[in-house]
C-alpha positions in Angstrom: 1.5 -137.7 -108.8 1.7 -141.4 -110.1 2.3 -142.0 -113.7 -0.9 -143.4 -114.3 -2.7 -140.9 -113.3 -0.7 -138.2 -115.3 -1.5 -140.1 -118.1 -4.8 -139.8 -118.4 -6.6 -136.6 -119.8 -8.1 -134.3 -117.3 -9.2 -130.2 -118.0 -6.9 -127.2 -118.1 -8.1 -125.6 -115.4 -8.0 -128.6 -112.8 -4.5 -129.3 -114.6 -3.1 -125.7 -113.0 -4.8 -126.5 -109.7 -3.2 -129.6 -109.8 0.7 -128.5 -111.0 -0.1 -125.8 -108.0 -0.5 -122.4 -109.6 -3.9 -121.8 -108.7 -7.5 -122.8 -107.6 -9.4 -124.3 -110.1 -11.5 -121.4 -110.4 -8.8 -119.0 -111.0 -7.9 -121.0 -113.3 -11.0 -120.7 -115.3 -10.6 -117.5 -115.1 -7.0 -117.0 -116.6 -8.0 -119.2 -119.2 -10.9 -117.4 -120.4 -9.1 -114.6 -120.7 -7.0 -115.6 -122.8 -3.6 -115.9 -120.5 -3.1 -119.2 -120.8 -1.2 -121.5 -123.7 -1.6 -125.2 -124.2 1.5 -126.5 -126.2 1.8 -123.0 -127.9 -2.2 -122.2 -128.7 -4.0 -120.2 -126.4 -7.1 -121.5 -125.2 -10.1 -120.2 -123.6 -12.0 -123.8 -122.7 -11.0 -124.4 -119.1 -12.1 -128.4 -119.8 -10.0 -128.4 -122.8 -8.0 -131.7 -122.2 -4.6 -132.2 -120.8 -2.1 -135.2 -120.7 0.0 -133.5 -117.9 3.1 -136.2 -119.1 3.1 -134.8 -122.6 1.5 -131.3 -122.9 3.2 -127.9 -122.1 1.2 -125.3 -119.9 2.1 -121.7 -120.0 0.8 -118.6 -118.5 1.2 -115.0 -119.3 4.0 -116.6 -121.5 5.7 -118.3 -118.5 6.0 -122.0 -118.9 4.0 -123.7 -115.2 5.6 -127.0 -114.5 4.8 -128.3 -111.1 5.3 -126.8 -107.9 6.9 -128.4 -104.7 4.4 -129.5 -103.0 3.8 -127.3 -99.4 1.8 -128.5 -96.5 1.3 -126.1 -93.9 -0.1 -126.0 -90.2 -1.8 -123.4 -89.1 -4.1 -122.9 -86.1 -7.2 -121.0 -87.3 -8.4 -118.6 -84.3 -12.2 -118.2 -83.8 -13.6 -115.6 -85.8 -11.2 -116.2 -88.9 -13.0 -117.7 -92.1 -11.9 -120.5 -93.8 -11.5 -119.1 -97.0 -9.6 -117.1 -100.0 -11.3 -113.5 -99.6 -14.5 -112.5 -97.8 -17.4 -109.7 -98.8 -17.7 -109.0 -95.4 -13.9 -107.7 -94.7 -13.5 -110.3 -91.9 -10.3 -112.1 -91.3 -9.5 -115.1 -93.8 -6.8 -118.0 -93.0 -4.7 -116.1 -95.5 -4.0 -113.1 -93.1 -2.9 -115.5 -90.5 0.2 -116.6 -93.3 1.7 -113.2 -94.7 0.0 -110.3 -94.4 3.4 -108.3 -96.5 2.5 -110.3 -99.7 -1.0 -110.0 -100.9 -2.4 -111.8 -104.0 -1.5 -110.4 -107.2 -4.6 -109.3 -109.4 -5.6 -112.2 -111.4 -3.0 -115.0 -110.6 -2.5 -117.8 -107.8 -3.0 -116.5 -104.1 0.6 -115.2 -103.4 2.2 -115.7 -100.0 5.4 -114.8 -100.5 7.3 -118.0 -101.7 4.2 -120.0 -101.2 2.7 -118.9 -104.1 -1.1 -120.5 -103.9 -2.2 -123.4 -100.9 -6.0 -124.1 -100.3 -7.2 -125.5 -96.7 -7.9 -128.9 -96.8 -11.8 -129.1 -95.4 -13.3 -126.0 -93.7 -13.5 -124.9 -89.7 -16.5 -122.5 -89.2 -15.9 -118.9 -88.2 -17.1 -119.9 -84.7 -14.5 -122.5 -84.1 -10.7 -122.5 -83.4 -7.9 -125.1 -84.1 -5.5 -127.1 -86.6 -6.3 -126.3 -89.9 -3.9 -127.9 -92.8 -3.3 -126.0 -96.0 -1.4 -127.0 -98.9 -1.2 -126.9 -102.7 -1.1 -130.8 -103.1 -5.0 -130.9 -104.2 -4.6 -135.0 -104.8 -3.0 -135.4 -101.0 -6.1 -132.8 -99.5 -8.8 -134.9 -101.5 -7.6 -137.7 -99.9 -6.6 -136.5 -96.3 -10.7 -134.8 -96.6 -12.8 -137.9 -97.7 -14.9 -139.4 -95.7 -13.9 -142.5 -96.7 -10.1 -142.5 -95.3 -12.2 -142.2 -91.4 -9.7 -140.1 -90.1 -10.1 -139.0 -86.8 -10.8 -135.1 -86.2 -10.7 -134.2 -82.6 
């Protein structure tokens, strides 16, 4: 992350998405209940500001610094779901990681020593192919707007 943009003041919850601990909307949810410290205080606003240069996260009393940064590979086979857990039972992109480590109630989807990654874009159920994952939110923003035209055969 460059400097400038650490500086600047952005909410708690996209703060732990973006030091890689969790989605944004686990992060909402660990905040409002009450698990989560800003610079000693708990808090239960997930848009309560953060200056990720200057201000201390902790969670469940652990002190969340970032992560190093994982970008995975994986080829999603047809009839796997692009996402983090399904109603429906089906496969998710998660089973195809580690099926031996399954999320811990109430933190960061656990994978082992991956601890949380999010797919960057979506396939369909119906389709099959490279699908990247990783918990660099900034880098799968960037690698997923339209704007950056790249190609995706």
């Amino acid at each position: 992350m460059k400097p400038e943009e650490t500086a600047r003041r952005i909410g708690l919850a996209r703060a732990l998405s973006k030091l890689g601990y969790c989605s944004r909307s686990q992060a909402a949810g660990l905040i409002r209940a009450g698990r989560v410290r800003l610079n000693g205080s708990v808090r239960h606003d997930p848009e309560t500001p953060v200056c990720l240069q200057r201000d201390r996260i902790g969670v469940d009393g652990q002190a969340i610094s970032r992560k190093e940064r994982i970008y995975l590979m994986v080829n999603k086979l047809r009839g796997v779901v692009t996402t983090a857990s399904d109603e429906k039972g089906r496969d998710t992109v998660y089973s195809l990681l580690n099926e031996t480590s399954p999320a811990e109630e109430g933190e960061g989807r656990s994978q082992g020593a991956l601890r949380w990654v999010a797919p960057v874009g979506r396939l369909d159920k119906a389709s099959e192919g490279l699908l990247l994952l990783t918990n660099d939110s900034e880098w799968g923003g960037r690698i997923a707007a339209p704007e950056t035209r790249l190609e995706k055969i």
